[in-house]
N, C-alpha and C positions, 0 to 999 in steps of 0.2 A: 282333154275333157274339162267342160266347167263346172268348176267346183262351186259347191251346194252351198248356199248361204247357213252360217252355223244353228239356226234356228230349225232345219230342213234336213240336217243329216243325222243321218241314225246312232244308237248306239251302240256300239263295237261290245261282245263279250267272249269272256275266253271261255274258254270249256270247261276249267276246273278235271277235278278228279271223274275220267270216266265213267269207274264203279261205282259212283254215289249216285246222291238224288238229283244231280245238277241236268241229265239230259230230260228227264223228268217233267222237274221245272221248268226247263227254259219252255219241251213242247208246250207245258198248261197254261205258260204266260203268253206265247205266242196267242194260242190260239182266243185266251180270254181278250189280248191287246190290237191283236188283228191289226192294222193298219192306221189304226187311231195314233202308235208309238213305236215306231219302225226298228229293230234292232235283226246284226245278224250275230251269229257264234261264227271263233273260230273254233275248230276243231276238225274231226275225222266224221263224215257225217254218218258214216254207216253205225258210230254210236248215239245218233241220235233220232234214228228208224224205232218203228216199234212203241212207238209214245205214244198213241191215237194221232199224231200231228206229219202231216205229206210234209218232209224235208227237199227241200230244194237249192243245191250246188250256184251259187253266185261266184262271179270273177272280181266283184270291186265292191267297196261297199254301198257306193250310190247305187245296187241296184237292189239290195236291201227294201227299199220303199215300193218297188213293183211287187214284189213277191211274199210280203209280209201279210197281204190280207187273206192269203188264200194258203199259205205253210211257214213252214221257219228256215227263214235263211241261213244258209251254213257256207260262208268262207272255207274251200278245203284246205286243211292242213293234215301232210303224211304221219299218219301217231299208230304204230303199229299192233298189229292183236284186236280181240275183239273187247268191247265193253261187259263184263262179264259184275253182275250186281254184288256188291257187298266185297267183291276178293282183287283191290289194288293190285295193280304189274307196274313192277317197277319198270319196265322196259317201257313203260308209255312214258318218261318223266318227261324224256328232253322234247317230244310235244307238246306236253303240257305247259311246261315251263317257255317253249316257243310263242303258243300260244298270247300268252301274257304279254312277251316280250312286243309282237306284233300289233297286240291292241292298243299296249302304249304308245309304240310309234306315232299308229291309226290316228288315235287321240288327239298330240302332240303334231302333227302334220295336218290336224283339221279335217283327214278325210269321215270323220266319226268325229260325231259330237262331246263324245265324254266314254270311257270304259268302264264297266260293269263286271266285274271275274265272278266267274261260280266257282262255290268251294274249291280247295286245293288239300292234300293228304299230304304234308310234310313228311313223315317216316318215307312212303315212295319217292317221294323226288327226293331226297338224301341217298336215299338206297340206290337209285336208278339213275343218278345224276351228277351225286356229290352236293345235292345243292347249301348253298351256303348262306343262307338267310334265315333269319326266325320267323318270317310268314311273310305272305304278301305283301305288308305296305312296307318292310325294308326293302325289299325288291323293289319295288315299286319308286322309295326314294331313291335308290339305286339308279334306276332310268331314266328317272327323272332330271337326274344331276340332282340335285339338293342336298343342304348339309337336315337338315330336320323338316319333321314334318310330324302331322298330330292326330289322331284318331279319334275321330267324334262317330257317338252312336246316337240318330236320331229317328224322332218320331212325328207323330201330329203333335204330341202333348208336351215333348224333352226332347231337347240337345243337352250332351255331357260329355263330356272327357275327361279323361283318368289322366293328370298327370306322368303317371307310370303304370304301365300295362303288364304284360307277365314276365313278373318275377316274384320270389317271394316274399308275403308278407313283412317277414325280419329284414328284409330290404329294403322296403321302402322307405325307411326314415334316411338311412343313410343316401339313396337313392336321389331324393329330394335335395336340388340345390335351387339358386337366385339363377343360374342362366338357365336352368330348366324349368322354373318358373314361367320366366319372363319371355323366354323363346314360345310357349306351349300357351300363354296369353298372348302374345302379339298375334303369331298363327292364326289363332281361334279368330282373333278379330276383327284382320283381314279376311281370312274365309269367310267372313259372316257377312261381310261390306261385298266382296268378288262375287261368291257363288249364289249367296241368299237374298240380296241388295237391301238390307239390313242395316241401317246407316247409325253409325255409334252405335253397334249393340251393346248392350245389357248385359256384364257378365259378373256372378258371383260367383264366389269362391270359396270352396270347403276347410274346413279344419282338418288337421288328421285326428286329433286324438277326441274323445267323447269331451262334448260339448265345448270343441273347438277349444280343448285347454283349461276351462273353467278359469280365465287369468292367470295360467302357470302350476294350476297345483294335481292337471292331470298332465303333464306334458308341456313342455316349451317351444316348441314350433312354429307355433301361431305369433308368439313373440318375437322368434329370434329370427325367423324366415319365413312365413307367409304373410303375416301383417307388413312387417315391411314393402314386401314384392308387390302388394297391392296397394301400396303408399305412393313408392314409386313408379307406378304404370298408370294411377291417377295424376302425378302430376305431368305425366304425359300425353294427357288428356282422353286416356281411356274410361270407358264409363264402367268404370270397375269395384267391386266393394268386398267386402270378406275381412277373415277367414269368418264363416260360419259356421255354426253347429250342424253336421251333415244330417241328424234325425229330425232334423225341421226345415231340411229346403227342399223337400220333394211335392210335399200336400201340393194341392191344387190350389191355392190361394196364394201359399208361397212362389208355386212356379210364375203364377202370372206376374212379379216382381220383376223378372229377367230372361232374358233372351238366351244363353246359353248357361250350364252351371259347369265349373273346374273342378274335379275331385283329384284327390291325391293317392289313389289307388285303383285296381280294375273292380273288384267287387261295391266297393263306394259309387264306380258309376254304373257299372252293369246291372245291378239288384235296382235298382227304381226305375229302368228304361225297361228292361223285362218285366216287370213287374204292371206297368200299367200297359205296355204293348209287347207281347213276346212275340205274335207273330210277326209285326208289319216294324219291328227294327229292321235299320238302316246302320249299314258300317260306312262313314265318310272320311275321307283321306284327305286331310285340310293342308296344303302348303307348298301341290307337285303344281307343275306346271299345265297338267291336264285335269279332265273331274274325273275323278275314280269314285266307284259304289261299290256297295256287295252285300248280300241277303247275310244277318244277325246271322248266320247260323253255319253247321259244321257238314258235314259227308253225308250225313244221316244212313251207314253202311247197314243199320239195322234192318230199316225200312226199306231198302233200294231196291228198284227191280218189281214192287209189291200194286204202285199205283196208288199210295198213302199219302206221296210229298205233297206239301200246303205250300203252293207258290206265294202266297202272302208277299216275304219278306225280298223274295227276289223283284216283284212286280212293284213292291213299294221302293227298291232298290232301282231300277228302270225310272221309274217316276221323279223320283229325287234327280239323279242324273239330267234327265231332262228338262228340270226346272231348272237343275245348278246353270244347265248349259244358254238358257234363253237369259237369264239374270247376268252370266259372267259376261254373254254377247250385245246386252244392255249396256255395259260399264265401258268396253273397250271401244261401244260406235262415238 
């Protein structure tokens, strides 16, 4: 078979947690995206019937693009039980967990442009699996091979990343070092050059403590290891500045300053990317060798099953993906 020039093939998505909102979404996105943005799932398709959306069993992903105007493509994969809303089986893990595993390849072998995952339920796949990761994008560095890798949440109006992601608060100072700095700026600013085509991007960078320290008398940080880290990554020639005071670098005057912002916590960056776009975040995975997405948001077990889920953040997650994949295939012709 000849393979699909990278701008022409679709995007690979895993299935995520059956009992959530993910088979949901993915019909509402198919049928809003139709053909215009070709993607297929993997998973068990008989969980993904029942959505208002005609599912249709594909062999490969090139054929994805035939059958996307007209239902949603479903790569089958054996994931046992039925999709039962709101009440996880752990017996479905090592599917789901398959799932992932296969998109990556997908990805990474070029047969799919970039992989997108729907939610995932960690307590099931620990329970049903053993699994041993703290969410998706360790997995994901995992497969990637990679020693790090960095979590940007983006929108139309913000890129940000948390330095450090979940753990707790009293952690994070200790948490914060110079190779985690510097690693989690580099990242970011290749990712921005690769996937975005964003050339020197723009990156500032936050304070931890209020008002970035106030010169030492809220906190020392900003002195003894963010200031620096951003001394030294300038004269490396990144276009970098900081530490700043985080309650003034989100307004809309400030954002247009730069191009992505580095925070030093998960609430530091998640409260201003929610806050002006909750639905149409974007979870981005800066550093694998593939483009990984995935929709801001969790299982939604509440709603499941009901015909409530807001495909927003999954379609904006598709989009992104797509873009990443046409910019990264820019930089390598």
């Amino acid at each position: 078979m000849t393979a699909l020039p990278p701008t022409a093939r679709p995007v690979a998505v895993s299935c995520g947690e059956p009992a959530g909102i993910g088979p949901e979404i993915a019909a509402k996105a198919s049928e809003r995206l139709g053909a215009r943005l070709p993607f297929f799932v993997i998973g068990a398709p008989d969980h993904f019937t029942g959505n208002g959306r005609r599912v249709v069993e594909i062999g490969a992903p090139a054929e994805a693009a035939r059958v996307a105007g007209e239902a949603l493509p479903v790569l089958p994969l054996d994931i046992p039980g039925p999709a039962v809303p709101g009440e996880p089986d752990p017996a479905q893990a090592h599917g789901v967990i398959e799932a992932i595993s296969r998109g990556a390849a997908m990805a990474m072998r070029g047969d799919a442009a970039a992989l997108c995952t729907l939610p995932i339920h960690k307590r099931a796949l620990i329970e049903g699996a053993g699994f041993a990761y703290p969410g998706h994008t360790e997995f994901l560095q995992h497969l990637g091979g990679v020693d790090r890798v960095v979590m940007m949440l983006a929108c139309d109006r913000l890129r940000v990343v948390p330095a450090t992601i979940h753990i707790p608060l009293a952690e994070v100072p200790g948490a914060l070092t110079r190779p985690l700095l510097m690693d989690t700026i580099r990242i970011t600013a290749a990712g921005l050059e690769r996937d975005f085509g964003i050339q020197n991007p723009r990156i500032r960078v936050a304070g931890l403590n209020p008002h970035a320290g106030e010169g030492g008398v809220i906190g020392r940080e900003e002195i003894d290891l963010i200031g620096p880290v951003v001394e030294a990554l300038r004269a490396e020639g990144l276009a970098v500045d900081g530490p700043a005071s985080a309650d003034t670098m989100f307004h809309d005057a400030a954002r247009a300053g730069y191009d992505v912002a580095i925070a030093m916590y998960h609430d530091q960056a998640l409260i201003p990317i929610k806050t002006l776009d909750f639905a149409g975040g974007v979870n981005v995975t800066l550093g694998l060798p593939f483009i990984r997405t995935s929709p801001d948001h969790g299982t939604g077990f509440d709603i499941a099953g009901q015909g409530r889920a807001d495909p927003a953040s999954f379609i904006a997650a598709l989009e992104m993906a797509a873009r990443m994949a046409r910019a990264r295939s820019r930089v390598a012709a």
